[in-house]
N, C-alpha and C positions, 0 to 999 in steps of 0.2 A: 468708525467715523471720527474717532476721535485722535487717533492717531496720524489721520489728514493733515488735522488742526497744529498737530507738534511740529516744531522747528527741528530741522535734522540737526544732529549730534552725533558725536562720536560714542561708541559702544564703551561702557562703564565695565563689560566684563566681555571676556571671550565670547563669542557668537555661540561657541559649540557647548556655553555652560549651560546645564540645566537647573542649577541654583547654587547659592551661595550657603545653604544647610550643609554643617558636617555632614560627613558618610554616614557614621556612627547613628549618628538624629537620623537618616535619611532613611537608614536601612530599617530604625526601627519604626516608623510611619508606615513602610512599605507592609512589612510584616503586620503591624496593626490592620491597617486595611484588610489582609486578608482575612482579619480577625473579624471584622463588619462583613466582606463580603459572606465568606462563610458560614456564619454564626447566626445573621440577621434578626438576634431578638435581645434581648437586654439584656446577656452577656458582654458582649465587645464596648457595654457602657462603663463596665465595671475593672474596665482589666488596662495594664498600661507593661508597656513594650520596651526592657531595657534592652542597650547594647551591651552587655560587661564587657566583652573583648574582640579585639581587630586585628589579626594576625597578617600578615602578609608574608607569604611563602615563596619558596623557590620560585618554582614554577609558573610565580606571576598573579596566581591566583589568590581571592582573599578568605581565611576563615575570619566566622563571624559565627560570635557566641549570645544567645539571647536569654533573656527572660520575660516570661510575660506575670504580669503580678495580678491576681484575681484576690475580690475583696472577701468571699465566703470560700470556704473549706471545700465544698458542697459543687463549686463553678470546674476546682481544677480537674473533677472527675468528667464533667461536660466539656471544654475544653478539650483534655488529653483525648476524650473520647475510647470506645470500647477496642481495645487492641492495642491502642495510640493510632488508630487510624484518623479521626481529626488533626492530633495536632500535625499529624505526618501530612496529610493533605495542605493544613496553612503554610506549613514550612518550606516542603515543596514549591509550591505556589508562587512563593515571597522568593526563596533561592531563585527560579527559573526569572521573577523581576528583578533581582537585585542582579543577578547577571549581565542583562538584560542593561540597562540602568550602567554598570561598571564596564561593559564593554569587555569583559573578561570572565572566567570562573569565578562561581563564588561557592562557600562551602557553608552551609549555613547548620547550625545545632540551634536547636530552639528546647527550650524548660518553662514547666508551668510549676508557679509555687503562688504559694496563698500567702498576701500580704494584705490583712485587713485596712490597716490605715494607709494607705500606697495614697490616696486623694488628698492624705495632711502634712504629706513629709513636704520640706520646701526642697529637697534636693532633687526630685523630681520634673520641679518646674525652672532651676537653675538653667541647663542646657538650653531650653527656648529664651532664654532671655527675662521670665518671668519674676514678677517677684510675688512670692505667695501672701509674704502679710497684707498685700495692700486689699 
């Protein structure tokens, strides 16, 4: 309805973007997500999604190196799950969207490590734009 109401205008970014978020940031939402879809209990409230690195290869394709940071000792064993069958399952999951999403291959490595104060560091909230002291 409310898009009736707007004055046409010209397109502020490509038609075909899907947003204006880094890859980097993008990739690791993606991955989060599956972290909530999969997880669904107060796990995925605890835990935060780096990208360390973004390779882009020969062949077109991109690796992408993760980390996810859980607040207790105790999560990464839940998380990795018995075999690494969870984390192998989010991973999966998040590669088959982030390909998906890239319109290409993508290679995705995912790591879980315990990082208790991951909620205080302000480098964390840098990348969104945030600013933590406030």
């Amino acid at each position: 309805a409310m898009m009736a109401k707007l004055p046409p205008g010209p397109f502020l970014y490509p038609e075909d973007d899907l947003t204006d978020m880094p890859l980097r940031l993008m990739a690791a939402e993606i991955t989060r997500e599956q972290l909530f879809l999969q997880m669904r209990q107060e796990i995925p409230y605890d835990c935060a999604v780096e990208t360390i690195s973004w390779t882009e290869q020969r062949d077109g394709s991109a690796r992408v190196v993760q980390k996810i940071f859980v607040k207790r000792s105790s999560q990464v064993g839940i998380v990795t799950g018995k075999g690494g069958h969870q984390i192998k399952s989010i991973s999966m999951a998040a590669r088959e969207q982030l390909t998906e999403v890239l319109g290409r291959k993508a290679h995705l490595v995912v790591d879980v490590k315990h990082r208790p104060k991951w909620q205080e560091e302000a480098s964390y909230y840098a990348p969104w734009g945030l600013d933590h002291s406030a």
